[in-house]
C-alpha positions in Angstrom: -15.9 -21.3 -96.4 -15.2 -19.1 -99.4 -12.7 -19.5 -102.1 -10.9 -16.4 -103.1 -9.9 -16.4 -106.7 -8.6 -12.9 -106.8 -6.8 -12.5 -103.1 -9.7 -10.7 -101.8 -13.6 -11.6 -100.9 -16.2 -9.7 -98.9 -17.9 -11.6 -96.3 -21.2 -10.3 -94.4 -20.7 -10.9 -91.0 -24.0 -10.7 -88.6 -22.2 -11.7 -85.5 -24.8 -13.4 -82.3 -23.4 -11.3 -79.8 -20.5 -9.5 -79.1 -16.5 -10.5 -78.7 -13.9 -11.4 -80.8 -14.2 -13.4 -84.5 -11.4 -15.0 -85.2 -10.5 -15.7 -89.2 -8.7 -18.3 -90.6 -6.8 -18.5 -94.4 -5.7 -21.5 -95.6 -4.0 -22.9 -99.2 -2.0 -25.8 -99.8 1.7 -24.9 -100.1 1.3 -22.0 -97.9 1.2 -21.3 -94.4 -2.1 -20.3 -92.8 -3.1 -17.0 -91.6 -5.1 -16.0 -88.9 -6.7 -12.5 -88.0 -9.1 -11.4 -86.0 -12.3 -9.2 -85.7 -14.5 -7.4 -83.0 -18.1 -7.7 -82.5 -19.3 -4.5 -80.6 -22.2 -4.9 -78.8 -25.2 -2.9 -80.5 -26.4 0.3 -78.5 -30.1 -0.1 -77.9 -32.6 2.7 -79.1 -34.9 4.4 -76.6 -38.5 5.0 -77.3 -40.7 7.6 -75.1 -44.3 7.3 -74.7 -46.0 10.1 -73.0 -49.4 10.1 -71.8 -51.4 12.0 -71.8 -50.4 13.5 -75.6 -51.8 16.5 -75.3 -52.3 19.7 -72.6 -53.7 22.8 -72.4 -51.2 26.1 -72.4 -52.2 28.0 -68.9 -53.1 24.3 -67.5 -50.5 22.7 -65.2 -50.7 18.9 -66.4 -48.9 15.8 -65.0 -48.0 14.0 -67.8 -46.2 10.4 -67.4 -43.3 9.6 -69.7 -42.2 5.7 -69.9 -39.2 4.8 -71.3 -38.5 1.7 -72.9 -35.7 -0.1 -75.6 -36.9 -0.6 -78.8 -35.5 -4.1 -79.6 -37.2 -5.4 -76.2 -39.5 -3.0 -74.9 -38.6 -3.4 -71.0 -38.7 -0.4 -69.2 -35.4 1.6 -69.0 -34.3 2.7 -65.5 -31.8 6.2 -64.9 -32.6 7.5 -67.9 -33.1 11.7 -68.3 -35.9 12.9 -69.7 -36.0 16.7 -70.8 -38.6 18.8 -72.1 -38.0 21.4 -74.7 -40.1 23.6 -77.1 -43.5 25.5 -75.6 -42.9 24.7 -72.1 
């Protein structure tokens, strides 16, 4: 709860997950208000990991490249991988 002496108040809001955050005014004398916010959910962050690192130029090399989310690390499933640059 926050009292607002000036009409107005910044709240940080770090919501657990997403949907809707509802927000309440009250004052004696005076009707409440209501509003409401939305919590997107976050989009996740891949991370690539190839291995091997390195090859040689003329050399044909299989290289493996796992995908993974950052915030979990589990393996990420239908995503495209493209190579660019000296290839």
């Amino acid at each position: 709860m926050n009292n607002i002496p000036t009409g107005t108040v910044a709240i940080s809001v770090n919501a657990g997950s997403a949907g809707t955050i509802t927000v309440n005014a009250v004052k004696s004398g005076y009707n409440s208000g209501t509003t409401s916010i939305t919590a997107n959910a976050a989009t996740p962050t891949l991370n690539v990991v190839a291995n091997p690192t390195s090859v040689t130029a003329g050399t044909a090399t299989s290289v493996t490249f796992t995908v993974t989310r950052t915030d979990t690390n589990a393996a990420v499933s239908g995503a495209t991988v493209t190579l660019t640059g000296a290839v």
